[in-house]
N, C-alpha and C positions, 0 to 999 in steps of 0.2 A: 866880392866876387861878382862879376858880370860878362855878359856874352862874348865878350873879348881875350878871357883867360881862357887858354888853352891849357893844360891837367895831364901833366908827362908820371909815368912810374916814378919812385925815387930813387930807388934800385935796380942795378939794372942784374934781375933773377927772374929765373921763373916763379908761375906763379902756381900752386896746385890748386885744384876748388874742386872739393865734392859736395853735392845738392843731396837736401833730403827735402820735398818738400819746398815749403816758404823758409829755409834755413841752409845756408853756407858754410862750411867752414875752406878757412885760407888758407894753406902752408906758405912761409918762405922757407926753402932750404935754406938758403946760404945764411938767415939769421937763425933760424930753427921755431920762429915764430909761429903763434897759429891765432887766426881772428875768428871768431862767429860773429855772422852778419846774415840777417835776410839775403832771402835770393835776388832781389831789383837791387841792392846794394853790392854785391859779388858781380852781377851782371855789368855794373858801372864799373868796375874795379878792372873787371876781364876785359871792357871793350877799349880802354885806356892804354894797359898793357898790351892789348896789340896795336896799337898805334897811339899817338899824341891824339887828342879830343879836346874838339873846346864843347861848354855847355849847349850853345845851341844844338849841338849832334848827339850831345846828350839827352836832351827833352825830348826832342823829334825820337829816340831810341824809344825811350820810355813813353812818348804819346802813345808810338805805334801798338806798346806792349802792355800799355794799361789805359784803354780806350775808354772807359767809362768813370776815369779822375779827369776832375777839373784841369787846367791849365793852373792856375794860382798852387792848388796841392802838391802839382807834379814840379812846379817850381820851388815850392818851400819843401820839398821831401828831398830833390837834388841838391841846395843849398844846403843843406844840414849833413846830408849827406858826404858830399864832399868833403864840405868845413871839413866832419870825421874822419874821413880820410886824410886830411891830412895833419889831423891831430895824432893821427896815430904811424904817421909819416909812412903812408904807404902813394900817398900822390904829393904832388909837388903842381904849382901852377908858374908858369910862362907869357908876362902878358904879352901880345900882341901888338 
């Protein structure tokens, strides 16, 4: 994974996300699935599904949002993060 992969939904459904807190949860209708995930991980997931993303738009998201993580951290939290994402095949990547 690098700045060149762009990160499409897999599905093409909505997506439901209620926040309680530092905690997500996900609906897909059309599978009947439900994920729990931190909220910086929901917030990657939501910004994707409204449009295709590549990681750089992702870090700049999450610098903006967690001003006082390293650059290295905020890198290795997105990389893991994703990976999960699409181990759990709710994102899919497109290289460029």
């Amino acid at each position: 994974m690098n700045s060149v992969d762009t990160f499409f939904i897999s599905h093409e459904t909505d997506i439901l996300c209620h926040q309680w807190g530092d905690e997500s949860v996900i609906y897909l209708p059309v599978s009947g699935e439900t994920h729990l995930m931190e909220a910086a991980a929901a917030e990657i997931l939501l910004t994707i599904a409204a449009a295709p993303t590549c990681f750089e738009q992702l870090k700049v998201l999450l610098t903006a949002t967690y001003q006082e993580t390293s650059e290295s951290e905020i890198n290795d939290y997105l990389t893991n993060t994703l990976q999960e994402l699409q181990n759990i095949d709710l994102v899919t990547t497109v290289r460029e």
